[in-house]
C-alpha positions as CSV (number, residue, x, y, z in Angstrom):
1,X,142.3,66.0,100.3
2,X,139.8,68.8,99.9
3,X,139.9,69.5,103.7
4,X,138.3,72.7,104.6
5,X,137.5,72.8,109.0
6,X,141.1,73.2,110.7
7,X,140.4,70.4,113.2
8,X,140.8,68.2,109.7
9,X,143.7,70.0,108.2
10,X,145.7,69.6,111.9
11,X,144.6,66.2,112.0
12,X,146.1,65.4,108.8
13,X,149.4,67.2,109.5
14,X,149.8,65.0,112.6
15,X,149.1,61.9,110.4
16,X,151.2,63.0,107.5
17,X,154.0,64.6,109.9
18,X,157.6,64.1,107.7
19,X,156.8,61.1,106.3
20,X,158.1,61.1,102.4
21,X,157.2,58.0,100.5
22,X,157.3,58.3,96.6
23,X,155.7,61.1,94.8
24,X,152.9,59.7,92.2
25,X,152.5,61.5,89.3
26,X,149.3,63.5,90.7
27,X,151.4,64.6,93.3
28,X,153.7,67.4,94.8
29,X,155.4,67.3,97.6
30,X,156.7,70.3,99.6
31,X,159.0,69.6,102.1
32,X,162.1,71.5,104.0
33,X,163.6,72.6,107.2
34,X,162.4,76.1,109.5
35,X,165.0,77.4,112.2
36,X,164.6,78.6,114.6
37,X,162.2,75.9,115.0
38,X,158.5,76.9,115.9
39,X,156.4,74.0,116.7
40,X,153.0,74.3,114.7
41,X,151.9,74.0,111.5
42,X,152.6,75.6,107.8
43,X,149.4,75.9,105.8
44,X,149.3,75.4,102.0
45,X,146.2,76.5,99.1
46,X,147.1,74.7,96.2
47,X,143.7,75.5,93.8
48,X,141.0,73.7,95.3
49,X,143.3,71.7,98.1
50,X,143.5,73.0,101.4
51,X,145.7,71.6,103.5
52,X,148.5,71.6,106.4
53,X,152.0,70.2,107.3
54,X,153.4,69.6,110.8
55,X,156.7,70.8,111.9
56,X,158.0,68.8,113.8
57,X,160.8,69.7,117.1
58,X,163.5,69.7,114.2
59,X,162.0,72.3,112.3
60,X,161.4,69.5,110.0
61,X,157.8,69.3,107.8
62,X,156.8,67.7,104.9
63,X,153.6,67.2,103.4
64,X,151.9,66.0,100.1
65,X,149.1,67.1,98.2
66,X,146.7,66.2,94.8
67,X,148.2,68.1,91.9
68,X,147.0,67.8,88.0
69,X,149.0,71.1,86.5
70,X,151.5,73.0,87.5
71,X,150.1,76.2,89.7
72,X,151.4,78.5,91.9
73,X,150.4,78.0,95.3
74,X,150.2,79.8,98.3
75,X,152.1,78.8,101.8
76,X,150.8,80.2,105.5
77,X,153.4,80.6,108.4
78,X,151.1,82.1,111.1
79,X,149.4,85.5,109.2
80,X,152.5,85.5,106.6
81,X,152.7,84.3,103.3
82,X,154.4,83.6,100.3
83,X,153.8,82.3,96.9
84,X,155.2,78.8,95.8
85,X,155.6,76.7,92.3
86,X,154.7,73.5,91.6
87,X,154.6,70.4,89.6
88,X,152.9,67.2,89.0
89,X,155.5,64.4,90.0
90,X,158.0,67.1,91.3
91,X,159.4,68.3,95.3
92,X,160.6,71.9,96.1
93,X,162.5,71.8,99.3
94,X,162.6,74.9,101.5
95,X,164.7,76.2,103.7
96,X,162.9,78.8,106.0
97,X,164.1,81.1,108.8
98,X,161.2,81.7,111.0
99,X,161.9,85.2,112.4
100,X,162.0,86.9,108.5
101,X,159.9,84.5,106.6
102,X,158.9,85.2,103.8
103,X,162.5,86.8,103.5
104,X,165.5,84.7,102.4
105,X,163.8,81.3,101.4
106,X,166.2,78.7,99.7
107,X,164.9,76.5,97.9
108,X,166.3,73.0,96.3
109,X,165.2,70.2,94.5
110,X,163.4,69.0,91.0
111,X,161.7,73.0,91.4
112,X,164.3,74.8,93.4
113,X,165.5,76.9,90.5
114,X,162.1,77.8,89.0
115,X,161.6,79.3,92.7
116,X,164.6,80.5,92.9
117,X,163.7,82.5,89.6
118,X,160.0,83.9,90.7
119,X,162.0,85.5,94.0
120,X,164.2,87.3,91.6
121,X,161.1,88.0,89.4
122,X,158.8,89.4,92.4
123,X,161.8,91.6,93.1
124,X,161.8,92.7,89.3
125,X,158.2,93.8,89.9
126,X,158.5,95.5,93.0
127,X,161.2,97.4,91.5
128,X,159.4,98.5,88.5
129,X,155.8,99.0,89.3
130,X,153.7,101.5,89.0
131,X,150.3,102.5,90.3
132,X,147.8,101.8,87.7
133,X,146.9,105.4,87.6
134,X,150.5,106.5,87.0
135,X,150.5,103.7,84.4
136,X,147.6,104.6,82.5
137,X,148.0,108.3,82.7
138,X,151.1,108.2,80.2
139,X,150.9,109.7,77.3
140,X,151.0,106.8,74.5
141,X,155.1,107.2,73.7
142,X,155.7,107.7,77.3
143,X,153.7,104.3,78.2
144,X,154.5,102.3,75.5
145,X,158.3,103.2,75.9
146,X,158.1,102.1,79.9
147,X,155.8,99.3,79.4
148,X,158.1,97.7,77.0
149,X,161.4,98.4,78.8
150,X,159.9,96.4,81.7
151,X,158.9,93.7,79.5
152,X,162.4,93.2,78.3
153,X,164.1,93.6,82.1
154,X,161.8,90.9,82.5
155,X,162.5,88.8,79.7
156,X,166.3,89.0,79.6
157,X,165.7,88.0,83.7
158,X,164.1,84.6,82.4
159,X,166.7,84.0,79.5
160,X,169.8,84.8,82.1
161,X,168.4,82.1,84.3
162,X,167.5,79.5,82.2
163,X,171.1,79.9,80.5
164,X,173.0,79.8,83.8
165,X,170.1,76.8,85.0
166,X,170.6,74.0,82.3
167,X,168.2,71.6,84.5
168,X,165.1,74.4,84.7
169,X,162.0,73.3,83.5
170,X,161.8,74.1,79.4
171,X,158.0,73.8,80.0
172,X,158.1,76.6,82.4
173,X,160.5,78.9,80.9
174,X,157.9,78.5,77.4
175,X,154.9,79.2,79.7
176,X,156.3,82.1,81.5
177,X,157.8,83.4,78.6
178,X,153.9,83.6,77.0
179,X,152.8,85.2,80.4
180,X,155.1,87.8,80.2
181,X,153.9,88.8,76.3
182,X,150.5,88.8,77.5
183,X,150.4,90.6,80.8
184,X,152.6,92.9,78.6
185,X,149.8,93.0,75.9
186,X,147.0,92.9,78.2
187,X,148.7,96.5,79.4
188,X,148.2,97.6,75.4
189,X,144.9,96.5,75.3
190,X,143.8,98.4,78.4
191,X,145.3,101.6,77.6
192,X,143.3,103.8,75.3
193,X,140.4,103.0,77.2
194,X,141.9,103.6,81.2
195,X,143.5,106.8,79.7
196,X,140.6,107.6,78.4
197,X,138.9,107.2,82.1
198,X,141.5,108.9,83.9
199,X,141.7,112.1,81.4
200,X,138.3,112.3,79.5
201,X,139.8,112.1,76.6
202,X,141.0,109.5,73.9
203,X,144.9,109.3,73.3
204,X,147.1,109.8,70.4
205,X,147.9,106.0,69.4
206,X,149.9,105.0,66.7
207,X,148.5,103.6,63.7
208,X,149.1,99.7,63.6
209,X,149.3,99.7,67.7
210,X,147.0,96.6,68.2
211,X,147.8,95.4,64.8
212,X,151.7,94.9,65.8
213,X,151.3,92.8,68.6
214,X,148.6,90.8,68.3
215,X,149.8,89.1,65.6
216,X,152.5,87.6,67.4
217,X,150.2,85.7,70.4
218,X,149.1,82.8,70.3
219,X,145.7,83.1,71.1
220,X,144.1,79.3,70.4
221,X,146.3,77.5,72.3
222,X,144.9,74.6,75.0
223,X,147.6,75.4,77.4
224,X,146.9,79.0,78.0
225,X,143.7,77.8,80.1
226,X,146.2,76.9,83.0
227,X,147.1,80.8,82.9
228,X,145.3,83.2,84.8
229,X,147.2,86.1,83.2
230,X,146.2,84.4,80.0
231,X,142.8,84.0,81.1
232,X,142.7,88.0,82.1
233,X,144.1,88.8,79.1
234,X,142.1,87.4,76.5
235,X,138.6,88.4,77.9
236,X,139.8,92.0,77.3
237,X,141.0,91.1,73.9
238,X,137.3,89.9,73.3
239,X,136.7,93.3,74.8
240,X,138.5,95.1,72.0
241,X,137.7,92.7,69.1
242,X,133.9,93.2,70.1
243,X,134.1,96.8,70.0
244,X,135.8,96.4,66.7
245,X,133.5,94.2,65.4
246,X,130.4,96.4,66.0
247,X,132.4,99.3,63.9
248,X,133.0,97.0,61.2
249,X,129.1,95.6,61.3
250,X,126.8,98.5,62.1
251,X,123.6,96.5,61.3
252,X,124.8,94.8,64.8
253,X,123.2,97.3,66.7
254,X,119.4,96.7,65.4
255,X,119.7,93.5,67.3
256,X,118.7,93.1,71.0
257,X,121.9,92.9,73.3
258,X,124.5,93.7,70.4
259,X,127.8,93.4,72.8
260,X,127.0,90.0,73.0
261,X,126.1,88.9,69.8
262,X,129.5,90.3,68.3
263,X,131.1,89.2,71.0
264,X,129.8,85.4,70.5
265,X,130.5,86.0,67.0
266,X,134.1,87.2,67.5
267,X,134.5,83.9,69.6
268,X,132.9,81.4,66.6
269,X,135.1,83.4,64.0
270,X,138.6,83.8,65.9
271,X,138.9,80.4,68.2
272,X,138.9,77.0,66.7
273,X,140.5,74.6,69.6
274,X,137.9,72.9,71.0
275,X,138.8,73.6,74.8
276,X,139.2,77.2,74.4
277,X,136.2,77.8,72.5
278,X,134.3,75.8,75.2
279,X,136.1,78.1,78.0
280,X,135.3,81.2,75.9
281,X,131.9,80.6,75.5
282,X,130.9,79.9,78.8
283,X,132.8,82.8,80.3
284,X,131.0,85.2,77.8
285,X,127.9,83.4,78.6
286,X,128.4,83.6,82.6
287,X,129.4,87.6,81.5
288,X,126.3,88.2,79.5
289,X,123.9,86.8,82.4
290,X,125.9,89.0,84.9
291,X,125.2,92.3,83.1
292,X,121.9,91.5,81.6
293,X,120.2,88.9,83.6
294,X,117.9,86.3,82.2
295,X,115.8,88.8,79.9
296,X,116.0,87.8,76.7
297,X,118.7,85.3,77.1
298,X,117.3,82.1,75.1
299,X,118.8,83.0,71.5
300,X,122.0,82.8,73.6
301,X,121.8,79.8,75.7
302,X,120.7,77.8,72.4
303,X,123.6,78.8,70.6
304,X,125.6,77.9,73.9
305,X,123.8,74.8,74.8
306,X,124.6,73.2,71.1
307,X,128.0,74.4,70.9
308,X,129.7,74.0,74.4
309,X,131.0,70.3,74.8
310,X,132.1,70.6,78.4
311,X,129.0,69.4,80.3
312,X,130.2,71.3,83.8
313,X,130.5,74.2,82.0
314,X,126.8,73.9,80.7
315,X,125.5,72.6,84.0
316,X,126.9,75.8,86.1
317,X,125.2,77.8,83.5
318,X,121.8,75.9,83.7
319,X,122.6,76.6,87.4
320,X,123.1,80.4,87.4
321,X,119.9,80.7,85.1
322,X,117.7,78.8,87.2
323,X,118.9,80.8,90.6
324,X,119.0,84.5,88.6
325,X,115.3,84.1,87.7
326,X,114.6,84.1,91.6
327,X,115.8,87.8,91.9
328,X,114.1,88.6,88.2
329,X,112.3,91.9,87.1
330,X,109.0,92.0,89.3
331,X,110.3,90.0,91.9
332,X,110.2,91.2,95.8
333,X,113.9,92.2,96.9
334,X,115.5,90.3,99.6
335,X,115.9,91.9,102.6
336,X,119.2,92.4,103.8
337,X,121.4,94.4,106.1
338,X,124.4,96.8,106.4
339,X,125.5,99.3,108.6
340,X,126.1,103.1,108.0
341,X,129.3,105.0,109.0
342,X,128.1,105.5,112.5
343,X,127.9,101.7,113.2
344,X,124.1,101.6,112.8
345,X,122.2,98.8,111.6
346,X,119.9,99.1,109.1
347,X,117.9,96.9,106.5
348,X,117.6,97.4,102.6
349,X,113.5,97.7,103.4
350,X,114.4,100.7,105.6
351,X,114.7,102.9,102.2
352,X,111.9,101.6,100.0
353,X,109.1,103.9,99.2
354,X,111.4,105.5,96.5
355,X,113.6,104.1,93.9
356,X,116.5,102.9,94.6
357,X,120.1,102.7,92.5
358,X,122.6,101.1,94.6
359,X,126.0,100.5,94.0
360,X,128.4,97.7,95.4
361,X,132.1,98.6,95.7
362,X,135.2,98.2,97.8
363,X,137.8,100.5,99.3
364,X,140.5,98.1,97.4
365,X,138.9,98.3,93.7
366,X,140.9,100.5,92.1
367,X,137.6,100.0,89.3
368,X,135.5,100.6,91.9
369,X,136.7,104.1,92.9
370,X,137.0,105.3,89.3
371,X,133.2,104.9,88.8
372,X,132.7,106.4,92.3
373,X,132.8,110.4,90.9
374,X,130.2,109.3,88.3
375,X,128.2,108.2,90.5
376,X,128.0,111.1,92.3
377,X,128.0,113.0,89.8
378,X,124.8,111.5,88.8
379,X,123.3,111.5,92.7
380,X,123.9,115.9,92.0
381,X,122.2,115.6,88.3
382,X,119.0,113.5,90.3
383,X,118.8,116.1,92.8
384,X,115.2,116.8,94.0
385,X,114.1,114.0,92.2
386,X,112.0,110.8,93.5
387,X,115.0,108.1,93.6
388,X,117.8,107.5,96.2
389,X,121.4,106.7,95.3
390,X,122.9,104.4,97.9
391,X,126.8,102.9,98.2
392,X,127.1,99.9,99.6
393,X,131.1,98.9,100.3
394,X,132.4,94.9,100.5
395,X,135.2,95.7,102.5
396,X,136.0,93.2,104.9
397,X,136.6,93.9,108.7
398,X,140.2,94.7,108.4
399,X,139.5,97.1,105.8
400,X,136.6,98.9,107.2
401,X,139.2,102.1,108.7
402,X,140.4,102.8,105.2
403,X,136.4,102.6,103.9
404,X,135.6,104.8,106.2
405,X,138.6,107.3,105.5
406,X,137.3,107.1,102.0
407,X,133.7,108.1,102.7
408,X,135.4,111.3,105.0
409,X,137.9,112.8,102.3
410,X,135.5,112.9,99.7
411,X,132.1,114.1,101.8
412,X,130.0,111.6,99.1
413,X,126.4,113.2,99.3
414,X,125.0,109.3,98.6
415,X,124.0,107.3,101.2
416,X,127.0,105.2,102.6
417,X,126.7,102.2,104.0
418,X,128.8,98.6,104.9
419,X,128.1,95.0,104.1
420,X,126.9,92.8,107.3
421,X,129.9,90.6,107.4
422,X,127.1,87.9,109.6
423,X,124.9,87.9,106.4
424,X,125.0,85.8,103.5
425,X,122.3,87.4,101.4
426,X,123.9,89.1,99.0
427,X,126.1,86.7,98.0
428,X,123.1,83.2,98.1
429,X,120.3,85.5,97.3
430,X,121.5,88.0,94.8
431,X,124.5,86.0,93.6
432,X,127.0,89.0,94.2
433,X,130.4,87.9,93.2
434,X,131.6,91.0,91.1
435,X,131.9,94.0,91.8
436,X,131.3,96.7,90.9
437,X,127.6,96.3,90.4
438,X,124.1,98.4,90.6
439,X,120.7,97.4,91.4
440,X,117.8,99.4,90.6
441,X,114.7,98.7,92.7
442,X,111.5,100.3,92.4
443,X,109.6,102.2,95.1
444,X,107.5,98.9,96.1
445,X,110.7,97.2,96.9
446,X,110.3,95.4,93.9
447,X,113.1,94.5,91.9
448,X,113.7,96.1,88.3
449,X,117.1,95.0,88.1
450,X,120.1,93.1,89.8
451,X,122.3,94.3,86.8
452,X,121.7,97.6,86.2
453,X,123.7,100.0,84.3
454,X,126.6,101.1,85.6
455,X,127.2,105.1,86.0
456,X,129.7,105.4,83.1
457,X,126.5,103.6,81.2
458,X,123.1,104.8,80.2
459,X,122.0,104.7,83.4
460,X,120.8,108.2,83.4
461,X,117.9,107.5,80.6
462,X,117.0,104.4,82.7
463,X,116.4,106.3,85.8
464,X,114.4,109.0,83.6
465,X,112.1,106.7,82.2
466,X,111.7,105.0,85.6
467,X,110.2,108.3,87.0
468,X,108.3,109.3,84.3
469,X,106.5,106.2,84.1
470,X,105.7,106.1,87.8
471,X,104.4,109.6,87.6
């Protein structure tokens, strides 16, 4: 059911139309009514499924798709969306007017209240967010008091429904109930070091503030991995216990790469389920090679290659090694192409003859454009010097007017450029899937680094020793 080209997903929703035999247990159906009828098609991403059901002149549609765990998945009605719940085994039926979708959807069946409950809930959010800027610019009374009010608007939301709903799923209620602590904790977690970002300066925490609620997650638990807020959250708890870990062990820092090792060590000490240690070692592994590269990395891949049980987890790894050492220290940079403000093309080879420390970002990353002013602020410290700072956005299409805005407000004295949305070698040849990210290549056009240091990092030694050395 993995159908990607559209000429297979319509073909399917013809076959399929509004049949509804019995629903297997690796299955979820979505089924319902639209009115005013539109004759066409309603697409639906369900994790790796892509896939389409016909409506029918009825306004009638019904379709079925693979399902293992429950997920949230996504449903296309022309260039509208809308988020939907499912279930292994389960149907949500939907009732859809055409002219205000995603507006106004009632749902029914096995998984009509647990929708019903994430509309209410999306309202909740849109009600009570905040920019992350506003968020993280609180002082720490004034952010703890807001961040926990939500947190209880949000919970007595979920308690009211499940009282009034006898039939909702208890399975759901328990995992949104954990989601809701650890986006909530995940906010705690963030804070000193955001706030520290936004204002230069470290804030006024509490004593016991990680200590109080940390104790109360459940951290080792199998069923997290089928959270993604779980997932976000406990890679910047290993974030925090790392940092904590090399306070507590100064020796650490004698040893090459010492982020990693406590971090590694943090994992072996703190996680003892099998699956989640597997999970946590191969995202910390995948982490390491994406900020460090393949230098050095054998000490680490032993330790991971004995330890980690799940072979597709080892295999992508022995994967990423084996294409990162293509784009290693030494090795000629890959052409590629952008296009400056103007609409211009140009090619990555157009600049060598200098070094080179370029920066990917995107008008969107609200990361990205915190690291921006240091990176500009570093361009003014390199003045006159032999290297050349150049920003490279990932915007899309749609978003190249706001990129562009961007680039005018803030007169950046870097060279700015755009992706080539026709070219695929960043992403096949440099394996750019994060952002944002630096390279430093060396007058030659050779490459010193695809992972570079970041401008909030020591960057600014690299680059000196860089010149010096070629002088």
């Amino acid at each position: 059911m993995k159908r990607i080209a559209l000429s297979l997903i319509l073909a399917a929703g013809l076959i399929t139309g509004c049949q509804k035999p019995g629903i297997k247990p690796g299955e979820a159906r979505i089924s319902g009514t639209i009115t005013p009828a539109v004759p066409g098609y309603l697409n639906i991403t369900a994790g790796p499924v892509l896939d389409s059901a016909r409506i029918n002149k009825t306004g009638e549609f019904s379709i079925t798709i693979p399902l293992t765990a429950p997920l949230r998945a996504m449903l296309f009605f022309g260039n509208r969306l809308t988020d939907i719940y499912l279930e292994p085994g389960k149907e949500v039926s939907l009732t859809i007017n055409s002219i205000v979708f995603p507006e106004n959807i009632s749902y029914s069946g096995e998984l009509g209240p647990v929708n019903h409950y994430l509309t209410l809930a999306r309202k909740l959010d849109q009600q009570t967010s905040i920019s992350a800027t506003e968020l993280f610019s609180k002082e720490p009374e004034q952010f703890i008091r807001f961040s926990d009010s939500v947190k209880q608007l949000k919970i007595k939301l979920l308690d009211e429904y499940e009282a009034k709903y006898k039939k909702i799923d208890p399975g759901f209620v328990t995992r949104t109930h954990s989601e809701i602590e650890f986006s909530w904790a995940d906010q705690h977690l963030q804070y000193p070091g955001k706030y520290q970002l936004l204002k230069g300066t470290q804030p006024a925490i509490p004593a016991g503030y990680h200590f109080d609620y940390l104790n109360r997650l459940n951290l080792n638990s199998p069923s997290n991995l089928s959270s993604t807020v779980y997932k976000e959250f406990v890679q910047n708890y290993l974030d925090y216990r790392q940092s904590v870990y090399l306070v507590e062990h100064p020796n650490t820092a004698t040893l090459i790469f010492p982020e990693s090792v406590a971090r590694f060590r943090v994992i072996h000490e703190e996680f003892s389920n099998p699956d989640v240690l597997d999970y946590l070692l191969f995202t910390s592994m995948d982490d390491h090679l994406a900020n460090f590269g393949t230098t050095r990395v054998e000490s680490f891949l032993t330790d991971f290659r004995v330890t980690c049980k799940n072979k597709e987890y080892v295999k992508a790894i022995e994967t990423m090694v084996a294409n990162m050492e293509k784009v290693g220290m030494g090795k000629p940079a890959p052409d590629f192409t952008a296009y400056t403000p103007d609409g211009k093309k140009v090619n990555l080879s157009d600049y060598f003859g200098q070094l080179l420390y370029i920066g990917f970002w995107a008008s969107w990353s609200d990361w990205s454009l915190q690291e921006i002013p240091y990176f500009e602020q570093l361009r003014k410290d390199f003045e006159g010097k032999p290297v050349k700072f150049i920003m490279v956005s990932l915007d899309f299409e749609k978003d190249k007017n706001r990129w562009a805005a961007i680039i005018k407000k803030n007169n950046f004295g870097s060279v700015q450029l755009i992706q080539d949305p026709k070219s695929n070698i960043l992403k096949e040849n440099y394996y750019l899937n994060d952002f944002p990210r630096y390279f430093l290549i060396d007058k030659d056009g050779k490459i010193i680094s695809v992972y570079a240091p970041r401008p909030t990092e020591n960057i600014a030694e690299t680059l000196t020793r860089v010149i010096t050395a070629a002088l």
